[in-house]
ZAMILO-193608 format. One record per residue (C-alpha): residue in one letter; residue number from 1; x, z, y. Coordinates in Angstrom, 2 decimals, padded with zeros to 5 digits. Layout:
N
<site 'A',NUM,<X,Z,Y>> ...
END
This chain:
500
<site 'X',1,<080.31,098.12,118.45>> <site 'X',2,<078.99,095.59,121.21>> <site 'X',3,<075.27,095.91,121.82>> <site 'X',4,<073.02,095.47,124.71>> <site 'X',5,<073.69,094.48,128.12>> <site 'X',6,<077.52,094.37,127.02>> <site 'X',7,<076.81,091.73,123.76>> <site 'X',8,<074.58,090.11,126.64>> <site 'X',9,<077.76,089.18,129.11>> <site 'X',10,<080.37,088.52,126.28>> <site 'X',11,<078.03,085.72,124.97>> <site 'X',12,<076.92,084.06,128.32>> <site 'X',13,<081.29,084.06,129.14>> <site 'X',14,<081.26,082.45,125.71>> <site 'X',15,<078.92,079.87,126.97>> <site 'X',16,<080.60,079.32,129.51>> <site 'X',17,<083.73,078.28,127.42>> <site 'X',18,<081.34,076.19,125.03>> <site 'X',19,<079.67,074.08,127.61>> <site 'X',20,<083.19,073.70,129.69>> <site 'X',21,<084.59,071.32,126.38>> <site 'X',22,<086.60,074.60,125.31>> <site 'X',23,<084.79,074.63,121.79>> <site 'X',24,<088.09,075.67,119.45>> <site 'X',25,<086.74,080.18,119.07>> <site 'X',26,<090.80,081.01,118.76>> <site 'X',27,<091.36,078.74,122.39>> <site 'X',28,<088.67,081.00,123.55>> <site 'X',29,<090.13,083.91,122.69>> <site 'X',30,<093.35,083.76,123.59>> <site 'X',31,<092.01,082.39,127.13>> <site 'X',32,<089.88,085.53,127.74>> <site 'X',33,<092.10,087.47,126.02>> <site 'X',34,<094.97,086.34,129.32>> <site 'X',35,<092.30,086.81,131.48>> <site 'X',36,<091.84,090.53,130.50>> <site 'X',37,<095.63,090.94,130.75>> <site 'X',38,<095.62,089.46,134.07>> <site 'X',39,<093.03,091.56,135.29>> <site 'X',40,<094.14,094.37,133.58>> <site 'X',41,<097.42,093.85,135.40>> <site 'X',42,<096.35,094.05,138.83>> <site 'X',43,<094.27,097.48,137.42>> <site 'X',44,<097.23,099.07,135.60>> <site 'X',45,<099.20,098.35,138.60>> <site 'X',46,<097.31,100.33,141.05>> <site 'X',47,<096.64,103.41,138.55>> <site 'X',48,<100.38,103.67,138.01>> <site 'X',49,<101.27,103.17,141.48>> <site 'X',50,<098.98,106.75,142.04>> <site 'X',51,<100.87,108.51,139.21>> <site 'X',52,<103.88,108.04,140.32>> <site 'X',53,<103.15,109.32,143.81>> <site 'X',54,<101.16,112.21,142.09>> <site 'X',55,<104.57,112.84,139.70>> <site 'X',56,<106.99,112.20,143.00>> <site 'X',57,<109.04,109.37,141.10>> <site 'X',58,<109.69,106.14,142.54>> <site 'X',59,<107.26,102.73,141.28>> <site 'X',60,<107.63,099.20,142.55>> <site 'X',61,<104.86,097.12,141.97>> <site 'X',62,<104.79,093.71,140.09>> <site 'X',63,<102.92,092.25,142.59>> <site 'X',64,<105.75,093.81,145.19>> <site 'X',65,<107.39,091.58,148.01>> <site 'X',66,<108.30,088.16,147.40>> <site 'X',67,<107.83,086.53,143.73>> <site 'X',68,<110.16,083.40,142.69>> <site 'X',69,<107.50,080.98,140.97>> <site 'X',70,<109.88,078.00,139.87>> <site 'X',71,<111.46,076.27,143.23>> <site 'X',72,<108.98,078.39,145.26>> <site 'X',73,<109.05,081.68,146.96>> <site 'X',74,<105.35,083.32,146.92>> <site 'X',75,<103.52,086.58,148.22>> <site 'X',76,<103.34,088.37,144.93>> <site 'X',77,<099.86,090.12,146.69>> <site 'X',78,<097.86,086.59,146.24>> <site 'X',79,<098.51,086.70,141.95>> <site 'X',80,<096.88,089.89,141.96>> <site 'X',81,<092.95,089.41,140.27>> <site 'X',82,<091.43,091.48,143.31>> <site 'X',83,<092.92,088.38,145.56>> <site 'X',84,<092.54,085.63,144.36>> <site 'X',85,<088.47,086.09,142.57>> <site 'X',86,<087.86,085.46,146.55>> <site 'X',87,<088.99,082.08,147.23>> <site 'X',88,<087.53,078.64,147.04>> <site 'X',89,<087.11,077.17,143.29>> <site 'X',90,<090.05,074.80,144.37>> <site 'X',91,<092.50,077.09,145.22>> <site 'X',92,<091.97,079.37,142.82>> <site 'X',93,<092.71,077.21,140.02>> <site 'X',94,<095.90,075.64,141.75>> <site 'X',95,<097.21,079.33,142.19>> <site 'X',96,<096.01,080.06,138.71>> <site 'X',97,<097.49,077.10,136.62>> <site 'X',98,<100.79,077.18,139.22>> <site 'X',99,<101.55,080.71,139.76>> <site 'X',100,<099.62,082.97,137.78>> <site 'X',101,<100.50,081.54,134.41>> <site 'X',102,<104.11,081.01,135.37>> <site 'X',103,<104.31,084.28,136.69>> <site 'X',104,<103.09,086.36,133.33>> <site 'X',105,<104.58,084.14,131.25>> <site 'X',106,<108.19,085.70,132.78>> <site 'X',107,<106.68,088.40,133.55>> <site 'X',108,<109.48,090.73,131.27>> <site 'X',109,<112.92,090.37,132.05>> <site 'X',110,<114.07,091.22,128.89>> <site 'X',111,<113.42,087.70,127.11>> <site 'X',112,<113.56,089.20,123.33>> <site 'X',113,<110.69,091.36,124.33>> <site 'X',114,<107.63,090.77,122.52>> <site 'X',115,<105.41,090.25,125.26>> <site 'X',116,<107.90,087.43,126.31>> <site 'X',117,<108.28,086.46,122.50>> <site 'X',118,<104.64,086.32,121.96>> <site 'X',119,<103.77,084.73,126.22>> <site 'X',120,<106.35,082.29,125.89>> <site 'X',121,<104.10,079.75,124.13>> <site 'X',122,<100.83,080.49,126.03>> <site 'X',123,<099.12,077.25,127.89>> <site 'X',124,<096.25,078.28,130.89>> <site 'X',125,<093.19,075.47,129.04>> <site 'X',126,<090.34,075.87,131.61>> <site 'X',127,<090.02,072.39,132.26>> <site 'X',128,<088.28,072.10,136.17>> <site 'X',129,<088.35,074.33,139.32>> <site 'X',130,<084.37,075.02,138.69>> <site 'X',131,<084.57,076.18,135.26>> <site 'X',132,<087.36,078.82,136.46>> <site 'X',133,<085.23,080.37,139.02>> <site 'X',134,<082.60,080.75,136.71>> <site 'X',135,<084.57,082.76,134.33>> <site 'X',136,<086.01,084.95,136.92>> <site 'X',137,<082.49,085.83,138.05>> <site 'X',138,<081.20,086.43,134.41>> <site 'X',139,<084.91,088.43,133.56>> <site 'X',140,<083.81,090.74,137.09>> <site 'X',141,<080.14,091.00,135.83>> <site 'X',142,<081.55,092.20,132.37>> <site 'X',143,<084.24,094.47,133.78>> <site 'X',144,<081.77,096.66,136.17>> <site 'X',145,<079.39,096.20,132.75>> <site 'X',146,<082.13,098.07,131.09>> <site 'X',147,<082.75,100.34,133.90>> <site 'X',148,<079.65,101.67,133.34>> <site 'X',149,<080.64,102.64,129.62>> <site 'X',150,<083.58,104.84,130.70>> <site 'X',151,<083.06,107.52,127.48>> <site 'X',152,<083.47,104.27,124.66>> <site 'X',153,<086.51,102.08,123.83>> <site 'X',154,<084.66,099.08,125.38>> <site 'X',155,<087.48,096.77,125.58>> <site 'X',156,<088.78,097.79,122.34>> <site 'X',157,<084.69,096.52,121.50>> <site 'X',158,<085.08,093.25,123.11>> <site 'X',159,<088.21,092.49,121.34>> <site 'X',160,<086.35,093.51,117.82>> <site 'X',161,<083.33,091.65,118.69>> <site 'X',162,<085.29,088.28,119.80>> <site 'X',163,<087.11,088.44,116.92>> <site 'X',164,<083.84,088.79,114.69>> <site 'X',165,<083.14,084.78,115.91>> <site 'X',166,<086.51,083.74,114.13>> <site 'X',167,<085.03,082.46,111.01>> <site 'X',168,<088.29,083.79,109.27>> <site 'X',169,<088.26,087.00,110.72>> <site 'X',170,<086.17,088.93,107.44>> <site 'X',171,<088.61,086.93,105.28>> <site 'X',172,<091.82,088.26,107.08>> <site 'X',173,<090.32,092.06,107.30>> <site 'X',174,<090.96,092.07,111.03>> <site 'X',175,<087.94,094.90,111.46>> <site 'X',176,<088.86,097.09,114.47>> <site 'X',177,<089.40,100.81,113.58>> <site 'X',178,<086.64,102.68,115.51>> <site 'X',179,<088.65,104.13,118.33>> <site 'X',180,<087.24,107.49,117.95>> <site 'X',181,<088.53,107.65,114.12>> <site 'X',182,<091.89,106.41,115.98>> <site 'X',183,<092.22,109.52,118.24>> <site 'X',184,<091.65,111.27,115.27>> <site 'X',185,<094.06,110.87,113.40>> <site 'X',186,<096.26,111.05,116.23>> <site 'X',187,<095.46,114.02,117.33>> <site 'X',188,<095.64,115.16,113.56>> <site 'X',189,<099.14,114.32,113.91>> <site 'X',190,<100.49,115.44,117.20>> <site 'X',191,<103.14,112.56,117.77>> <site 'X',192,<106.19,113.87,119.20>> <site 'X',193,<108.21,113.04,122.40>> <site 'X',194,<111.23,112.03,119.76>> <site 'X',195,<109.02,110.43,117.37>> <site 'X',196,<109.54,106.87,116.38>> <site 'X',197,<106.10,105.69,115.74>> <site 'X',198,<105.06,102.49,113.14>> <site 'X',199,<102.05,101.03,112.34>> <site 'X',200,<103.11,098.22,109.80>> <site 'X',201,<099.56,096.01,110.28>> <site 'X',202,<099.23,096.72,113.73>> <site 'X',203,<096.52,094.36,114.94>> <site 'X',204,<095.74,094.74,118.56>> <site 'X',205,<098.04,098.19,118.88>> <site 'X',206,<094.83,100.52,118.91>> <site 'X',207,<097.46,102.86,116.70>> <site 'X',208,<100.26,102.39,119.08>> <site 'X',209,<098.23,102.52,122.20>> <site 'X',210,<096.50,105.83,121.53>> <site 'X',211,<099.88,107.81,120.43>> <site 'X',212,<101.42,106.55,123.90>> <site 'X',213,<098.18,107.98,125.66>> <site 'X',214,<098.05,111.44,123.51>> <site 'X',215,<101.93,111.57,124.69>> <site 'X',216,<100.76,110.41,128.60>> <site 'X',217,<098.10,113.64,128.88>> <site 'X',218,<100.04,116.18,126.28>> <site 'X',219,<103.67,115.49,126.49>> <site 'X',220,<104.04,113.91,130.72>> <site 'X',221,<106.40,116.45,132.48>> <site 'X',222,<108.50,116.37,128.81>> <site 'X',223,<109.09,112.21,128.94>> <site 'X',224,<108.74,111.41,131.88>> <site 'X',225,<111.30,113.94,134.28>> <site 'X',226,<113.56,113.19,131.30>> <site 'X',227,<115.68,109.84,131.65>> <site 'X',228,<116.61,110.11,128.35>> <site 'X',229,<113.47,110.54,126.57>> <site 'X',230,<111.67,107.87,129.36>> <site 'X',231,<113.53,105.34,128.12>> <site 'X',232,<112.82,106.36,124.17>> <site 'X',233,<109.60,106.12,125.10>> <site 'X',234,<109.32,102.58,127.25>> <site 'X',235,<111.64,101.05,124.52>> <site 'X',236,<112.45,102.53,121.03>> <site 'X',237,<109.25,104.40,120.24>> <site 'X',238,<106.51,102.47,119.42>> <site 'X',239,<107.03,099.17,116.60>> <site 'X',240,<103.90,097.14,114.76>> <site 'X',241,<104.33,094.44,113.11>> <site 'X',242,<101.31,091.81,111.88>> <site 'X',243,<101.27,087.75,110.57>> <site 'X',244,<098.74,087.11,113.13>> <site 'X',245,<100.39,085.92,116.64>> <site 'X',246,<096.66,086.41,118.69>> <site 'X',247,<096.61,090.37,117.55>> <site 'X',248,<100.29,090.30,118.37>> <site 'X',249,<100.01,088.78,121.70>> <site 'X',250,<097.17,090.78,122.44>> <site 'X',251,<098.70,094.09,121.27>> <site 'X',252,<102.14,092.95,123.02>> <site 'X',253,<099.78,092.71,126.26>> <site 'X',254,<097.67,095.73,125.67>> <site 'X',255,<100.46,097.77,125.27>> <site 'X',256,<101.89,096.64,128.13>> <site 'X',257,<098.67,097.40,130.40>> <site 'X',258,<099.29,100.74,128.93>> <site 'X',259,<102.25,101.79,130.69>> <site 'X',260,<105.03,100.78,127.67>> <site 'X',261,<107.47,098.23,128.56>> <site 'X',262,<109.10,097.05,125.64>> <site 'X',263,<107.49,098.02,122.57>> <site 'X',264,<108.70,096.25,119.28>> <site 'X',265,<105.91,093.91,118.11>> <site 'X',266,<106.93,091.50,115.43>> <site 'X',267,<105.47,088.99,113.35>> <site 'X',268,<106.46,090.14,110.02>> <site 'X',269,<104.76,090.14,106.53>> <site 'X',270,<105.44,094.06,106.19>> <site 'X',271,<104.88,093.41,102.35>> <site 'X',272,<107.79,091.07,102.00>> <site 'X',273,<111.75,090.85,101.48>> <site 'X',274,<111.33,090.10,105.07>> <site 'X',275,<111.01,093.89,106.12>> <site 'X',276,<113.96,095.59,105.83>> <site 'X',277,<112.99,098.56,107.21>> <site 'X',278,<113.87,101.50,105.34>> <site 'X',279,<113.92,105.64,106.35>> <site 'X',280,<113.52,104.79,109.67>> <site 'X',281,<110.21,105.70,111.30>> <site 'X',282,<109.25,109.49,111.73>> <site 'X',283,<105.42,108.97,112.11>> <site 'X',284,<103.16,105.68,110.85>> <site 'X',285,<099.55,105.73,111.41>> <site 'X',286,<097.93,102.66,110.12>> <site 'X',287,<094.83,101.21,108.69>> <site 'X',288,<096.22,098.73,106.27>> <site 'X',289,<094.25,095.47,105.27>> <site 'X',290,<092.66,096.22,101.52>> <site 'X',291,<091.08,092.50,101.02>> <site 'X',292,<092.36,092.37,097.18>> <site 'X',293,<095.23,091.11,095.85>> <site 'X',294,<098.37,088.73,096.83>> <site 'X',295,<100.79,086.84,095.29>> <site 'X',296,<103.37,089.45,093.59>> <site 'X',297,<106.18,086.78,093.89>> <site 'X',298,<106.14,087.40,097.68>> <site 'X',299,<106.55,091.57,097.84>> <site 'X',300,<109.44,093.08,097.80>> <site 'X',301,<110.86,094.01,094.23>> <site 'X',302,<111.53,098.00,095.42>> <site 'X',303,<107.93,098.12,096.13>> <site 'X',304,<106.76,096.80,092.87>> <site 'X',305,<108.85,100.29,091.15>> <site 'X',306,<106.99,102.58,092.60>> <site 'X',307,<103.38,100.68,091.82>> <site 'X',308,<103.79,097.64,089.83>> <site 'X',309,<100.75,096.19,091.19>> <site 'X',310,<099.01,092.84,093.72>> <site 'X',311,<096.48,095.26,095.14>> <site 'X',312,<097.55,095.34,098.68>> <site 'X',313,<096.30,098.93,099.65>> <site 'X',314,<098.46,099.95,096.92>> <site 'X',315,<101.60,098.16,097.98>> <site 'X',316,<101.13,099.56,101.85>> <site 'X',317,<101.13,103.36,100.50>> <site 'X',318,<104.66,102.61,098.70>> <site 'X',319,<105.78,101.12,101.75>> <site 'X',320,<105.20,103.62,104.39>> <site 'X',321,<107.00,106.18,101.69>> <site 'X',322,<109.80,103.66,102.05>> <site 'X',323,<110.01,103.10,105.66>> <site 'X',324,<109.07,107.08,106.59>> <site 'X',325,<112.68,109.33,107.58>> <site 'X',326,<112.91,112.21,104.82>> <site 'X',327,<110.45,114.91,107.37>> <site 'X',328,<108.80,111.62,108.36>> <site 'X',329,<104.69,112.14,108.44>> <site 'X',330,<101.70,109.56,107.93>> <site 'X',331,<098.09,109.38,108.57>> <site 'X',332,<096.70,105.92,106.85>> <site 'X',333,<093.25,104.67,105.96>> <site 'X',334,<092.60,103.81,102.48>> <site 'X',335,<089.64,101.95,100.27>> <site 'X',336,<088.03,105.42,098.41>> <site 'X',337,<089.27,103.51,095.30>> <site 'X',338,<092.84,104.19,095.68>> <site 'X',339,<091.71,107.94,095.27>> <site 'X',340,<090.21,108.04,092.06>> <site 'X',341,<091.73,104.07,090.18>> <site 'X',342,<092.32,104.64,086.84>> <site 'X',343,<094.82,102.15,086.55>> <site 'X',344,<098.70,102.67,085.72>> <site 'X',345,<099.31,101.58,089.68>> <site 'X',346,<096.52,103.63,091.03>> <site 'X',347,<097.92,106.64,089.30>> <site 'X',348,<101.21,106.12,089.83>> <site 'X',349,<101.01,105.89,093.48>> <site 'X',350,<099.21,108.96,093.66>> <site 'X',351,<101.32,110.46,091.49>> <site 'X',352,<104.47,109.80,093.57>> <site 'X',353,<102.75,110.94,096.86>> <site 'X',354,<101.76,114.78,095.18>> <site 'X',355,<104.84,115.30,092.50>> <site 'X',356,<107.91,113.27,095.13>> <site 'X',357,<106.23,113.54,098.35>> <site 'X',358,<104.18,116.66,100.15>> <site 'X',359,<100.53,115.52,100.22>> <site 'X',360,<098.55,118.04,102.85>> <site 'X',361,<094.88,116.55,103.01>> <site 'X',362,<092.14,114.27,102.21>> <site 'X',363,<089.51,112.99,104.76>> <site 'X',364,<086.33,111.68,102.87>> <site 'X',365,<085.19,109.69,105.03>> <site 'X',366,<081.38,108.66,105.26>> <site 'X',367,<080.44,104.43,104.28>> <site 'X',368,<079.29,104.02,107.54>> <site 'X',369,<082.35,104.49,109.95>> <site 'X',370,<082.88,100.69,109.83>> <site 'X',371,<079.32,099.41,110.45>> <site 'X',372,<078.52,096.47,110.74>> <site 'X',373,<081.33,094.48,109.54>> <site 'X',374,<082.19,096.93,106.53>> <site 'X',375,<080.60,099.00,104.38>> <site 'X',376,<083.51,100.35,102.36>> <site 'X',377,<083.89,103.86,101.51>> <site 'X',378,<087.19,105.39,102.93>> <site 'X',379,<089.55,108.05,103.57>> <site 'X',380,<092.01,109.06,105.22>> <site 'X',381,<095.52,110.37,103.51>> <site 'X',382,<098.29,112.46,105.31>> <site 'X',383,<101.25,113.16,103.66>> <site 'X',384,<105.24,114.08,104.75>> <site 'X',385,<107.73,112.49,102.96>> <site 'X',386,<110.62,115.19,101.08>> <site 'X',387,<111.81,112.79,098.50>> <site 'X',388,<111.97,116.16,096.28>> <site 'X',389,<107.98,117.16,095.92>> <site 'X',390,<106.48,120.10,098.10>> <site 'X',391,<102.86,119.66,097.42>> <site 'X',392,<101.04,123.33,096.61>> <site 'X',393,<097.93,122.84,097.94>> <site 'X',394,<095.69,119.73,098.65>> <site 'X',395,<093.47,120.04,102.18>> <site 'X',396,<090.07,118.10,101.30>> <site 'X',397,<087.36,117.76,103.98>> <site 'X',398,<083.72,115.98,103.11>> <site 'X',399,<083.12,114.35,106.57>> <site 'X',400,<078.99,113.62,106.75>> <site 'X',401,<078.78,112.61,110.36>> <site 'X',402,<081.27,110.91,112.58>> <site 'X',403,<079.23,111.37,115.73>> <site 'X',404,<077.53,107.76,115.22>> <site 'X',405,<074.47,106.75,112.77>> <site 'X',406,<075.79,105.31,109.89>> <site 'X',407,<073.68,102.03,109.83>> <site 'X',408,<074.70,098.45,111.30>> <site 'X',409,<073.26,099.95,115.17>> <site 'X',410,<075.98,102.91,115.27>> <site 'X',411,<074.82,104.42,118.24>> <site 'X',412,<075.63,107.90,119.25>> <site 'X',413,<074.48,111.36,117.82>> <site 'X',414,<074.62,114.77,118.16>> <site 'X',415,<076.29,115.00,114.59>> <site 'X',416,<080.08,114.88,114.33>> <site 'X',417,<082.19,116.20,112.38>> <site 'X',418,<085.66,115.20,114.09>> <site 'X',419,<085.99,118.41,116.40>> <site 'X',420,<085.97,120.79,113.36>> <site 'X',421,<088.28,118.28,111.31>> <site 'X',422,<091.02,118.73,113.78>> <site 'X',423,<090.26,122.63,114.41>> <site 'X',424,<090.45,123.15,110.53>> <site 'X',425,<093.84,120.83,109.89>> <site 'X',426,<095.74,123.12,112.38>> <site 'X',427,<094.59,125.90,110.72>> <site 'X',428,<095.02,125.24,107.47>> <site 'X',429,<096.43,128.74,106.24>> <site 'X',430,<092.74,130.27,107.02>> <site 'X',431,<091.24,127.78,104.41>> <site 'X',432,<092.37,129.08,101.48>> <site 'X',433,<089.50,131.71,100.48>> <site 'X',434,<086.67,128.20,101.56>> <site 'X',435,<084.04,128.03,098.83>> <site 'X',436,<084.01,124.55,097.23>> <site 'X',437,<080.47,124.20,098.07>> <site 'X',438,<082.02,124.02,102.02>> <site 'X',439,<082.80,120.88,103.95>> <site 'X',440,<086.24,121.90,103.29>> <site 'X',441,<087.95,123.24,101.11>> <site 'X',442,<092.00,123.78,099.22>> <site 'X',443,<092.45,122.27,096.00>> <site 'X',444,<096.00,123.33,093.88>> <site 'X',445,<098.20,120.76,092.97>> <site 'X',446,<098.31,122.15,089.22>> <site 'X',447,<094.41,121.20,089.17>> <site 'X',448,<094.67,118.07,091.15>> <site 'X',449,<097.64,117.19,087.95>> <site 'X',450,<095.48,118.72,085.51>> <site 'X',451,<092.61,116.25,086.83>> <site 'X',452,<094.61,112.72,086.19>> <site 'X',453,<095.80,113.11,089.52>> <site 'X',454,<092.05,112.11,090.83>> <site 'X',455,<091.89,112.95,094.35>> <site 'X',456,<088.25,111.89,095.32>> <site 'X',457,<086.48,114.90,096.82>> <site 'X',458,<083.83,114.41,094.09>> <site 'X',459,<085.82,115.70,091.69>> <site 'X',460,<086.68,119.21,093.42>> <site 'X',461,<083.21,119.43,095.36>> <site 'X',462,<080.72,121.97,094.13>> <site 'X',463,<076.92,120.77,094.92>> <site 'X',464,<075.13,124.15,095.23>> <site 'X',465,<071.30,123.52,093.43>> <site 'X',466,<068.30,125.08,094.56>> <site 'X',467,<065.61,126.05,092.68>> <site 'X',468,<062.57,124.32,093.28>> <site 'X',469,<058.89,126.43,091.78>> <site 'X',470,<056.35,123.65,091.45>> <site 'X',471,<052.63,124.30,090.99>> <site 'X',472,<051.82,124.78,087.32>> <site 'X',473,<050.24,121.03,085.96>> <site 'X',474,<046.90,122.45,085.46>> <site 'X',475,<046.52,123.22,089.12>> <site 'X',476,<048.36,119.43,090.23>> <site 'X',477,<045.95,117.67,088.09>> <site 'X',478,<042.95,119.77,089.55>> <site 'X',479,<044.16,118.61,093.36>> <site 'X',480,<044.53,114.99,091.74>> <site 'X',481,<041.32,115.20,090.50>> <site 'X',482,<039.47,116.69,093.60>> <site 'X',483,<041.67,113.81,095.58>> <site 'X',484,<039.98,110.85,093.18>> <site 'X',485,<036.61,112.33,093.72>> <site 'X',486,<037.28,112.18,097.66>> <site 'X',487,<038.58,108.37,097.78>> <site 'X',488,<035.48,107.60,095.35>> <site 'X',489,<032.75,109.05,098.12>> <site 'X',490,<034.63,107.30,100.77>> <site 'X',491,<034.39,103.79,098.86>> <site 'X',492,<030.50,104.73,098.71>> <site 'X',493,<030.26,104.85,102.37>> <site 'X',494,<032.40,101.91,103.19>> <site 'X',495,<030.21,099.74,100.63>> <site 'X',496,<026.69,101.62,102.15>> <site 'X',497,<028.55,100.50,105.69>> <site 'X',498,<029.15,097.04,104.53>> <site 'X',499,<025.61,096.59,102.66>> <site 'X',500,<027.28,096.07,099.70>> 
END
């Protein structure tokens, strides 16, 4: 989360806005939200102009040669950020509103993209050459602010924290997934160079982004000297869709800063008749919204056999069984009720996931993790869909400590559980003999069955009790006694101090 210095710079930019007549929060997102991209541009540039060279494979920059703006021909060097911060307040903003915008509006060539799908539509608002420079010195001072946080997701922080101003944003569910739980579950899940990876309420991509980076640092030499798999990977691996066009433009534009060049972010309502999409992803890591319940009228009818239910968290589970290959794996974020709901729904989803589906393992996962704009009590489910059952054993883990305090501050602690998470999920085979009074431990699908199909850890856990030898009560009331007669002397001294 955004504290500090950091909280201290994102509020004075907001100022900024506020005092400039730009008073509408979403028109100040999606400003700074362009400005980010447009920074982040001229960055992502430059670090993938030094990979290439370091990989020996050929990179032309955006900002390369001569750029057609309209009727004009332009150095593409002067709409790089690093250029033009340094001019006059004037020319900035004529270069801004006439050459910048234009050129990352067409930035893709590929006009069905979604970056052009979701850029097409965006208008540059600052309203006067002053108010520009300002922002582009306050963007700098918060860029070098977040420099200085290298080891946290702090952009991923300023997008959560803008978003937190939207009055609509706790109604919507748009909470940020800590990026540490993010690379997580990714890493829990190993994404493949073949994979073809969903998230289905995508939000700003954090899902999306991370798999591309775990398949940047462990998978490089196997995409990228391969023209095949390069192109799976720029085009056909990566697809989110959402029903909110600011997390779609900004996850079209963060994935883009991230090295993918077309990935396949849609506005859909993933719930609806409107999603067609059926066995066709192999891996979807998501963190669905769970606000309540929706109109049943609008979700798909094949959805509503499986759970016949309006509870959205419910209705997401059925879906990724749908849209999952047969071999196709999931990692997805659930409300702790879905584990132990003793209605039909509850149980039937469950149900379907351990007696049609292979269920491997249930994360606990502390209250805390989504301090301070949630308190809900979570885990995390990962299952493979076989359409024909497999489920033997159940992998539960009690995570305690996420390596953050789990109160509204959330600041960093020598306690985290993640490393041994991700140890003990590869290894799985070794936990068998675990005592259920461990942090982990296997559960057998007969007992899980035999147990309603409850999967709450609660349920399975052992609590080991220790015995605890008080003093016998003659002895406690003796110390009580000898304590009464103490406080009793010392009220005679106060009162002979006082001249009571």
């Amino acid at each position: 989360m955004i504290t500090g210095e950091l909280k201290n710079r994102i509020d004075s930019l907001w100022e900024i806005f506020w005092t400039g007549g730009l008073t509408n929060p979403l028109d100040v997102i999606e400003q700074m939200t362009y400005l980010m991209f447009i920074h982040d541009l001229d960055d992502s540039d430059n670090i993938h102009a030094k990979e290439s060279a370091m990989l020996g494979l050929p990179y032309e920059s955006v900002f390369a040669k001569e750029i057609q703006i309209g009727d004009r021909t332009i150095d593409g060097t002067q709409l790089k950020w690093s250029v033009f911060r340094d001019y006059p307040a004037d020319r900035m903003y004529s270069v801004m509103q006439e050459m910048v915008f234009p050129f990352i509006k067409n930035l893709h060539a590929n006009k069905d993209s979604a970056y052009s799908k979701y850029m097409d539509d965006a208008i540059f608002k600052l309203p006067t050459p002053l108010m520009l420079s300002k922002v582009v010195d306050a963007m700098d001072d918060l860029y070098a602010q977040m420099e200085r946080l290298k080891e946290t997701d702090a952009r991923g922080d300023v997008y959560e924290y803008l978003l937190s101003k939207l009055a609509t944003a706790g109604v919507n569910g748009q909470f940020r997934t800590p990026r540490h739980i993010i690379k997580m579950m990714v890493e829990l899940m190993e994404p493949k160079a073949d994979d073809t990876i969903c998230d289905p309420s995508c939000g700003t991509a954090g899902f999306l982004v991370e798999s591309g980076e775990y398949l940047r640092t462990n998978k490089k030499e196997e995409i990228f000297y391969d023209k095949v798999k390069k192109d799976h990977f720029m085009h056909h691996m990566f697809h989110g869709f959402d029903m909110d066009r600011t997390m779609l433009r900004i996850g079209a534009m963060n994935m883009m800063t991230h090295g993918v060049e077309s990935p396949f972010i849609e506005y859909r309502d993933s719930l609806s008749d409107q999603n067609p999409d059926n066995d066709k992803y192999s891996l979807i890591l998501a963190n669905p919204p769970f606000k309540g319940s929706l109109d049943a009228d609008i979700v798909s009818a094949d959805l509503l056999k499986v759970c016949k239910t309006k509870k959205t968290e419910l209705l997401f589970l059925a879906l990724f069984v749908r849209m999952l290959k047969v071999g196709g794996r999931c990692a997805c974020i659930v409300p702790d009720g879905v584990l132990f709901g003793s209605s039909k729904a509850h149980k039937d989803i469950r149900k379907e996931l351990i007696e049609n589906q292979r269920l491997e393992a249930v994360i606990s996962m502390p209250s805390g993790v989504f301090k301070p704009y949630a308190g809900v009590s979570t885990g995390i489910l990962i299952f493979t869909k076989t359409n024909y059952g497999g489920t033997d054993h159940v992998w539960f883990y009690d995570m305690q400590a996420d390596g953050f305090s789990l109160d509204d501050k959330r600041t960093a602690v020598a306690e985290n559980d993640i490393p041994d998470i991700i140890e003990r999920f590869k290894n799985r085979e070794a936990e068998a003999d675990r005592k259920r009074t461990d942090k982990s431990f296997m559960v057998s699908k007969q007992e899980i069955i035999d147990n309603d199909y409850d999967l709450s850890i609660n349920k399975y856990k052992q609590v080991e009790y220790v015995a605890v030898e008080y003093p016998p009560t003659s002895e406690i009331m003796a110390n009580i006694r000898e304590l009464e007669m103490e406080i009793g002397k010392e009220i005679d001294e106060l009162e002979r101090l006082l001249n009571i």
